[in-house]
C-alpha positions in Angstrom: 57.2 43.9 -6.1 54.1 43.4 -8.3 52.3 45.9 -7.4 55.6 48.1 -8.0 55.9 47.0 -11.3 52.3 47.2 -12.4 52.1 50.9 -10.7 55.3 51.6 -13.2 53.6 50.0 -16.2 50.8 52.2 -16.0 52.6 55.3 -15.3 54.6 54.6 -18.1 51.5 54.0 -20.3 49.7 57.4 -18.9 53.3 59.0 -20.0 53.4 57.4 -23.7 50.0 58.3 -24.7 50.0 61.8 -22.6 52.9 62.7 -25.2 50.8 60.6 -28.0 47.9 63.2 -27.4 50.4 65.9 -27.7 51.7 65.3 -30.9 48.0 63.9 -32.7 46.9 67.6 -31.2 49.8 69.4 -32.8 49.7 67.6 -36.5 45.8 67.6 -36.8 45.2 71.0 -35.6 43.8 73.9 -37.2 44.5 77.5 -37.4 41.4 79.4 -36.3 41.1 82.8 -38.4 41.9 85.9 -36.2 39.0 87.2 -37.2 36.6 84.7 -35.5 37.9 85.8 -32.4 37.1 89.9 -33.1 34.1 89.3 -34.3 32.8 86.5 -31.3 34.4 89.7 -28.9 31.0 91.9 -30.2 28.6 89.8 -30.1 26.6 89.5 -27.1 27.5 86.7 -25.7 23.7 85.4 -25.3 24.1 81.8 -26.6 20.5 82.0 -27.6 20.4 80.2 -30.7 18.3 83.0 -32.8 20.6 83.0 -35.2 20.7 78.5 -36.0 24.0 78.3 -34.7 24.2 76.5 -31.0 26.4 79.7 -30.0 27.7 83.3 -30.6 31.3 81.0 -31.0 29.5 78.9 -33.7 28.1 82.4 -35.5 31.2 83.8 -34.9 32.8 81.2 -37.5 30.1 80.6 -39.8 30.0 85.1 -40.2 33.7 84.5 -40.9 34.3 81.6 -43.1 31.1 82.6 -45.3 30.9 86.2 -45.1 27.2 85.3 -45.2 25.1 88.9 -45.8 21.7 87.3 -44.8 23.1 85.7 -41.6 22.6 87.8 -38.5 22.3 88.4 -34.8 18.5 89.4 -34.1 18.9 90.3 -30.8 22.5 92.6 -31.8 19.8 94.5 -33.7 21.0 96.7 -36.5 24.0 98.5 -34.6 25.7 95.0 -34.0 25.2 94.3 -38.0 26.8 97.6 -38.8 29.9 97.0 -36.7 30.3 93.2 -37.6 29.9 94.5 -41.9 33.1 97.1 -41.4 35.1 94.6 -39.0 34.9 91.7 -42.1 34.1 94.2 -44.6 31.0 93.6 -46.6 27.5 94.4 -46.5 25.1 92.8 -44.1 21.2 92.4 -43.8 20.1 94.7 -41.2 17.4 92.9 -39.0 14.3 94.1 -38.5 13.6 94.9 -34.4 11.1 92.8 -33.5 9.4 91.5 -30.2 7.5 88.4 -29.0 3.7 88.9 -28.8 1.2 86.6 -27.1 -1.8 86.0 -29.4 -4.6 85.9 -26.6 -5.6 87.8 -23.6 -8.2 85.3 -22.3 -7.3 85.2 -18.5 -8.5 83.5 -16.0 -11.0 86.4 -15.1 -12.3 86.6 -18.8 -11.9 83.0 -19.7 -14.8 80.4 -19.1 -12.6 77.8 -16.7 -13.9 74.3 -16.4 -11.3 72.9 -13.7 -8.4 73.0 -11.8 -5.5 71.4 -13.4 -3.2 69.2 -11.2 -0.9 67.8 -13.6 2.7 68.6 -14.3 3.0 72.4 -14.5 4.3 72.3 -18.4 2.0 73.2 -21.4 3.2 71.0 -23.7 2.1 68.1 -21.1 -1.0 69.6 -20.1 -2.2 70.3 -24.3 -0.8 66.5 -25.1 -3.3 64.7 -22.8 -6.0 67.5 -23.5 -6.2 69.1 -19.5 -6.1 72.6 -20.3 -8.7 73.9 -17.7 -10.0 76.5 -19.9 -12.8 75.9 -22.5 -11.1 77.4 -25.3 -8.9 74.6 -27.5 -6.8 77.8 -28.6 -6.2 79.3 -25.0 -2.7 80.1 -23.7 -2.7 77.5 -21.1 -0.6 79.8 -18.8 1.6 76.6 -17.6 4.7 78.6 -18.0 6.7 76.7 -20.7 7.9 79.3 -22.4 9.0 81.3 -19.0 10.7 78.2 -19.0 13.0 78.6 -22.2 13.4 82.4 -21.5 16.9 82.8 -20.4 16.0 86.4 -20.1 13.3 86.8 -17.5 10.9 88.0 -20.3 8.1 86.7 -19.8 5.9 86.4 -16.5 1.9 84.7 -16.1 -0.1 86.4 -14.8 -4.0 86.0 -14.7 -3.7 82.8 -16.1 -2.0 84.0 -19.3 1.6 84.5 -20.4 2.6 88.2 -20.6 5.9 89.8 -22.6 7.9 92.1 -20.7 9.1 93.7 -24.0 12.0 96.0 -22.4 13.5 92.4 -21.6 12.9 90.6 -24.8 16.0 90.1 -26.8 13.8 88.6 -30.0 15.5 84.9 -29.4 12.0 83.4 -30.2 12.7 80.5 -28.0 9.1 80.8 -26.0 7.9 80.6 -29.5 8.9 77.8 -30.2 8.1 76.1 -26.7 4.4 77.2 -27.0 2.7 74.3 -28.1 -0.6 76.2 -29.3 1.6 78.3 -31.4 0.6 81.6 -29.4 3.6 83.6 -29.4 5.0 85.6 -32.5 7.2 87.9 -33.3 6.2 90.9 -34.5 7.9 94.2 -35.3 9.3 96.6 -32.9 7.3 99.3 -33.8 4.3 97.2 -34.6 0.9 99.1 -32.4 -1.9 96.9 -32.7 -2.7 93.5 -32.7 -5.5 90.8 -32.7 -5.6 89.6 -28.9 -6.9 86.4 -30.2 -6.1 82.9 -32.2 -9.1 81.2 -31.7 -10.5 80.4 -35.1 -14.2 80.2 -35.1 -17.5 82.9 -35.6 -19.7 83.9 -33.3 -21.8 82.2 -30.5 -18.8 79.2 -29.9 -16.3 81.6 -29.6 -18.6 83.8 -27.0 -19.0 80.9 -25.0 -15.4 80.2 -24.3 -14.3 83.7 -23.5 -15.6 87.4 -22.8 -12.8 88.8 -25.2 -12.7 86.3 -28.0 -12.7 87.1 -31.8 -15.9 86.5 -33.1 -14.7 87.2 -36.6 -17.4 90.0 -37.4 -15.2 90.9 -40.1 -15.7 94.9 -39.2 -12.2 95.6 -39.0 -11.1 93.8 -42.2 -13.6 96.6 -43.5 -13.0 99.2 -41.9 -9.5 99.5 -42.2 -8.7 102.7 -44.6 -5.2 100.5 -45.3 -6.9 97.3 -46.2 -4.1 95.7 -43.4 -7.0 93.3 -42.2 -7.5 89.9 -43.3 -9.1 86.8 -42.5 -6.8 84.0 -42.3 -7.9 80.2 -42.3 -10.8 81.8 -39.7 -8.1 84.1 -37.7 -8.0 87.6 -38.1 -4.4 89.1 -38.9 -2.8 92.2 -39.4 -0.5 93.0 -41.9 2.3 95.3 -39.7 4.0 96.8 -42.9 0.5 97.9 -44.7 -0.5 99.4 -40.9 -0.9 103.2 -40.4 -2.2 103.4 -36.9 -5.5 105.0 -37.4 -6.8 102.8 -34.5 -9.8 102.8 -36.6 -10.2 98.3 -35.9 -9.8 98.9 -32.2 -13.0 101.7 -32.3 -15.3 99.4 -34.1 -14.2 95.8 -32.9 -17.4 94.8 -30.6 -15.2 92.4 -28.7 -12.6 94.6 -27.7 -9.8 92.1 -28.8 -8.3 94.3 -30.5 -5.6 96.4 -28.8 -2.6 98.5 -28.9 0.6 96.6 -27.8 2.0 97.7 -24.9 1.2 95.0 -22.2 -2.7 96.1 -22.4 -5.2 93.9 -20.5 -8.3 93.4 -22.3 -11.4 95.7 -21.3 -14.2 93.8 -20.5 -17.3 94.6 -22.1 -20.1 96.6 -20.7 -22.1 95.0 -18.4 -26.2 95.2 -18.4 -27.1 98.1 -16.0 -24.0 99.6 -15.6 -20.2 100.4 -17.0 -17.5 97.5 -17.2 
């Protein structure tokens, strides 16, 4: 008879506050805006986070409550912005296309190695206790972390380095912000050439961590006909919007670390007594 009654004084207690949740659901709820729902429908559904919101959903409600011009979906590129400005009617920023680029093409092959690393296969690890294998203390570490955050199976190492696959990239910039030497960018779409090199520094040091490394010569900055060159705190940078592709850094760069982007390897440099 006890265990009756306590088995019916907890059914009736699941009962009262089943209904209790009912009703505190019913009086504190809130009408969601029709319009979250359309414009959620168009996005794509990535949950990336590109845009500071934890999800499409979150967007989705910020976009509508707002009507926010600046705020938009990178990787919906400028055809999702169009459609999402007539659904709420208003104008929107159209995003720039862009891709992730990795700053350095020191591989394994063209990098001066001093070690095999044993540790825990993560980057940000390996850079905290100071394993990296290779000499270079600006060297994509090619651990994989930022394969890691990819949901989008952008990005493969190989050679030691990491490597865009830019036909996958969706412009999330997640591996950029898991790359702990700061090594990935974005850059624009359309962008041609690029520096294949962080590594701040002049001459011999840089030589002797890598085949490929900028040595800062400073002939591109003066050679360019569009003044798009310039020396950074030691880095060499280009300015993508001042660039007119007359490939004129990549002809007289000595190092051959400058490149066009479209998954290039680095060349290596001529060897004595014969070609590279």
């Amino acid at each position: 008879m006890e265990i009756l009654e306590a088995t019916l004084f907890l059914a009736a207690l699941a009962g009262f506050l089943s209904v209790m949740l009912v009703v505190a659901a019913r009086r504190f709820s809130v009408e969601e805006d029709p319009l979250v729902g359309q414009v959620n429908e168009i996005l794509p559904q990535y949950n990336c986070g590109a845009c500071g919101f934890p999800g499409c959903a979150g967007f989705a409600g910020h976009l509508v409550a707002s009507r926010d011009p600046a705020a938009v979906c990178i990787p919906g590129g400028p055809e999702l912005a169009r459609r999402i400005g007539a659904l709420l009617g208003m104008e929107v920023k159209e995003p720039e296309p862009t891709v992730a680029h990795v700053f350095c093409k020191g591989t394994d092959s063209l990098a001066v190695n001093t070690g095999e690393y044993l540790g825990l296969r993560d980057c940000v690890a390996a850079d905290l206790v100071n394993s990296a294998t290779k000499e270079c203390p600006a060297g994509c570490l090619g651990l994989g972390s930022c394969v890691v955050a990819c949901q989008f199976d952008a990005i493969r190492v190989s050679d030691g380095i990491a490597e865009i696959i830019e036909e996958k990239c969706v412009a999330c910039a997640k591996c950029v912000a898991a790359c702990p030497r700061s090594l990935i960018r974005m850059v624009p779409k359309g962008a041609k050439v690029c520096v294949e090199c962080s590594t701040p520094g002049r001459g011999v040091p840089v030589k002797k961590y890598c085949k490929v490394g900028c040595i800062t010569c400073m002939l591109c900055v003066k050679n360019c006909p569009e003044k798009a060159i310039s020396l950074v705190r030691d880095v060499i940078v280009i300015d993508h919007a001042k660039c007119a592709r007359h490939f004129k850094c990549i002809e007289v760069c000595p190092q051959k670390c400058i490149l066009t982007v479209q998954l290039e390897m680095p060349r290596l440099p001529k060897a004595e007594g014969g070609e590279a």
